[in-house]
N, C-alpha and C positions, 0 to 999 in steps of 0.2 A: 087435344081430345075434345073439348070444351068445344071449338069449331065447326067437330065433324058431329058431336053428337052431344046437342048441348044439356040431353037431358040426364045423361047420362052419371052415376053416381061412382067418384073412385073410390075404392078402396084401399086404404095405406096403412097395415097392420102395426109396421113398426113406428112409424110418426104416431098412429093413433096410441099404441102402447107405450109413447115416451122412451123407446129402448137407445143407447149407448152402444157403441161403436162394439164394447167387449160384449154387453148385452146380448148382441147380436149374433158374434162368434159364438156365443153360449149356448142361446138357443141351437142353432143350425147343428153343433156339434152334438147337444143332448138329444135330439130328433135324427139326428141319422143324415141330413141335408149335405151333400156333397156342396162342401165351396173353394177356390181358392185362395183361401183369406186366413191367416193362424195368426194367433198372438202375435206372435213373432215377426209377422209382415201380414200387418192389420191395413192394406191401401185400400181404398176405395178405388177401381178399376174399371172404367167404363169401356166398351171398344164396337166401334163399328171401324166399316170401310175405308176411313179417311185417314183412320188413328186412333191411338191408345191415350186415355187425360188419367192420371193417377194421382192422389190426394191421399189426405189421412197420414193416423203414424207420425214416424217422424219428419215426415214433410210439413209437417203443420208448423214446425221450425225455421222460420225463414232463412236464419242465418247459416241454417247448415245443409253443405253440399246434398242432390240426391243420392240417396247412394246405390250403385250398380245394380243389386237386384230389382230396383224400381223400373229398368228398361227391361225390352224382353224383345222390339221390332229393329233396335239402333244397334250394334256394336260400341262399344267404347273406342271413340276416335283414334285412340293413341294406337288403338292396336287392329286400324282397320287398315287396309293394305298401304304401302306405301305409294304404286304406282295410281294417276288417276284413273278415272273413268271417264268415259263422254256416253254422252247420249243427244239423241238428237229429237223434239218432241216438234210434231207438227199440228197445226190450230185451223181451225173451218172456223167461220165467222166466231170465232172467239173460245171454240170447242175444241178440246186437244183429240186427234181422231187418231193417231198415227206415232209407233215408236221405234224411232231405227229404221224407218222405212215400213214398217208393217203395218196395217189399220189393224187396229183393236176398238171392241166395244169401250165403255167407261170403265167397265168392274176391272177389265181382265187390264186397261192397262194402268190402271191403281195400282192393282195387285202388283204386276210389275215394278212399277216405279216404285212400291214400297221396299217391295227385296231388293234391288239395285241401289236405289238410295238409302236405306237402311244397313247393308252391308258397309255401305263407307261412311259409317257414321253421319250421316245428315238425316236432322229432323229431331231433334232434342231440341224441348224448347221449358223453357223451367219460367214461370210470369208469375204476379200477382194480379188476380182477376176481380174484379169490381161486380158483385152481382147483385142482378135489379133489384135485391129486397135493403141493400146497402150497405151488404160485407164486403170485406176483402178477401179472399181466399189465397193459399198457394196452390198454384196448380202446375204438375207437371206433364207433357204432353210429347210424345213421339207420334209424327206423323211425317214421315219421309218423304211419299209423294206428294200430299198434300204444300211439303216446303219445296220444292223443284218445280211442280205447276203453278202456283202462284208467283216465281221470281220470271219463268222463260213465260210467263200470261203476260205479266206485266212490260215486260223487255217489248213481247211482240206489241202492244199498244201502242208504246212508245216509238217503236215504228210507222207504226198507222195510222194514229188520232193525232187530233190538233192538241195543242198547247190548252185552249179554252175548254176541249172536250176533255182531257187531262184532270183537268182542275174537277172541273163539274163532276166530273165522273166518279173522281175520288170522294165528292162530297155525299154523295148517292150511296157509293159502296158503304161508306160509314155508316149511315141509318139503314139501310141495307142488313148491314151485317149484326147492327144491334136488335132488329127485330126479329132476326131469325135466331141470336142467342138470346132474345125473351120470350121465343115461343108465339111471335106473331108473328109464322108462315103464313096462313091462310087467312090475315087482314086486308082487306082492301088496298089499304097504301102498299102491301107488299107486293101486290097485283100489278098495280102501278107501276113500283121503280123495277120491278122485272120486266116490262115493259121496254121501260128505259132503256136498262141493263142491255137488253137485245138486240135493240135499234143500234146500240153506241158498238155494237162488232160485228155489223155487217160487212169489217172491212179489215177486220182482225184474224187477216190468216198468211198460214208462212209457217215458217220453221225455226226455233232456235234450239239452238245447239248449247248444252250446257258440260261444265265439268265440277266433277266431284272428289273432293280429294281428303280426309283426316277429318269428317266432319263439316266441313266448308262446300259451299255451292256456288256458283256463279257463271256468267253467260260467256260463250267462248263463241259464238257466232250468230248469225241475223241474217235470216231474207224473207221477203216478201213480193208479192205480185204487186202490190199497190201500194207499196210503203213509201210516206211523204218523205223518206229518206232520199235525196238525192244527190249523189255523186259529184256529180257536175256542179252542181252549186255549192259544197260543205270545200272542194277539195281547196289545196293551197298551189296545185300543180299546176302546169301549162294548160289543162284541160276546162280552168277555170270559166266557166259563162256567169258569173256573178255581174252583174253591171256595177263597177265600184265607184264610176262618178255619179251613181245615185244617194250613194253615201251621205255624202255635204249637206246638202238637202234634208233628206229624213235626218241628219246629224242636229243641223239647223232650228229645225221646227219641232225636235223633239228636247234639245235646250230651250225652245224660247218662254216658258213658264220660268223659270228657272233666273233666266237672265232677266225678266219683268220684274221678276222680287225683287233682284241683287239690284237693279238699278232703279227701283221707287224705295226699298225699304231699307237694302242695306249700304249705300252708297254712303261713305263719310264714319262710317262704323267699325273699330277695332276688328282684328280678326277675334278676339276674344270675346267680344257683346257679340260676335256673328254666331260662336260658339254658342253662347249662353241662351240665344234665341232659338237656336236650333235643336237644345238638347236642352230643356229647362228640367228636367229631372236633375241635369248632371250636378246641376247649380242649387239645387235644394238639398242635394246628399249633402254638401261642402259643409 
């Protein structure tokens, strides 16, 4: 808010009142305030599009399980169909457009992938959260599609992008993703690594195909128009074009650091001092 209107003054009645969790139910109940929140399942419940985060209560207990009333988008795994499901999610430079074959806008196929994956149990996620003022919190969270799009996003990169853009990319997503859970959408650097972000899925599109079964998710198939996956070269089969007498070589010259040590430093040296050099923690623990 601070961003879009900096002069702007909030108002926070129950921070400024010092009010308590019961405090609060108290109020809303002596005024007449429709909430759904009672003594009795006192959660703090936030929810948009992506997913439900629930807090409070006896969640504040780390040690002990959430318990069922705290869901309300997931089924309880045990008792979510036996048979799996598949679904098949397609990606435009890195945008999932497409479910099962049909384009859908963002909203409608959230929506979707929330009642599908939320019906078989996927998308419970129960964490302790680090927030920027230096607590820990418990927090629990049901977001079904949100957990199905980001395993078949990922699968599809890993398709797509190099090993080095991998790396890099994950490094991005992480400050990324902690600016936008501190509320610095609309900083400059956030400007930037969206930028980034964009450039790196110009080439992140295809389809994977996932299934879902008792709570669990994972990828049951891959294609891509440009995906550095190549057949021809991964296979072990007659079809094989790898050039393997290139091997030796790169074999060669990616030892010869290795073999430079061994023969100025460790030539003439127990296996055990080779040990000790190599691992001098191991030799301080003793």
């Amino acid at each position: 808010m601070g961003a879009l209107a900096p002069d702007i003054k909030i108002i926070a009645p129950v921070r400024e009142w010092r009010m308590t969790r019961d405090d609060e139910i108290e109020y809303a109940t002596t005024h007449d305030i429709p909430i759904p929140i009672t003594a009795a399942s006192p959660y703090s419940i936030d929810v948009n599009l992506w997913g439900r985060s629930i807090e409070a209560g006896i969640l504040e207990d780390a040690w002990i399980e959430p318990p069922e009333d705290a869901y309300l988008w997931t089924v309880d795994p045990r008792h979510a169909p036996d048979e799996p499901a598949y679904v098949e999610i397609e990606f435009k430079r890195g945008i999932p457009i497409a479910m099962n074959g049909v384009a859908m806008g963002g909203v409608e196929l959230i929506s979707k992938m929330n009642d599908l994956a939320g019906a078989h149990g996927v998308g419970r996620i129960d964490t302790i959260e680090n927030r920027l003022v230096g607590i820990k919190s418990r927090e629990v969270y049901e977001a079904p599609a949100g957990v199905v799009l980001h395993l078949a996003h990922a699968e599809m990169e890993k398709m797509t992008i190099t090993k080095e853009q991998a790396r890099f990319k994950a490094r991005v997503a992480s400050e990324f993703a902690d600016m936008v859970y501190n509320g610095l959408w609309f900083s400059a650097l956030h400007q930037d690594l969206a930028a980034y972000i964009a450039s790196s899925q110009r080439h992140v599109t295809g389809t994977i195909r996932i299934k879902m079964q008792k709570g669990m998710a994972w990828v049951a198939g891959r294609q891509a128009p440009k995906a550095l996956y190549d057949q021809a070269l991964a296979t072990y089969d007659k079809g094989d074009q790898f050039d393997h007498s290139a091997a030796v070589g790169f074999i060669h010259l990616w030892g010869l650091p290795l073999r430079t040590q061994s023969r100025i430093q460790w030539i003439g040296q127990s296996s055990d001092e080779i040990l000790r050099l190599t691992a001098p923690e191991a030799d301080e623990a003793k």
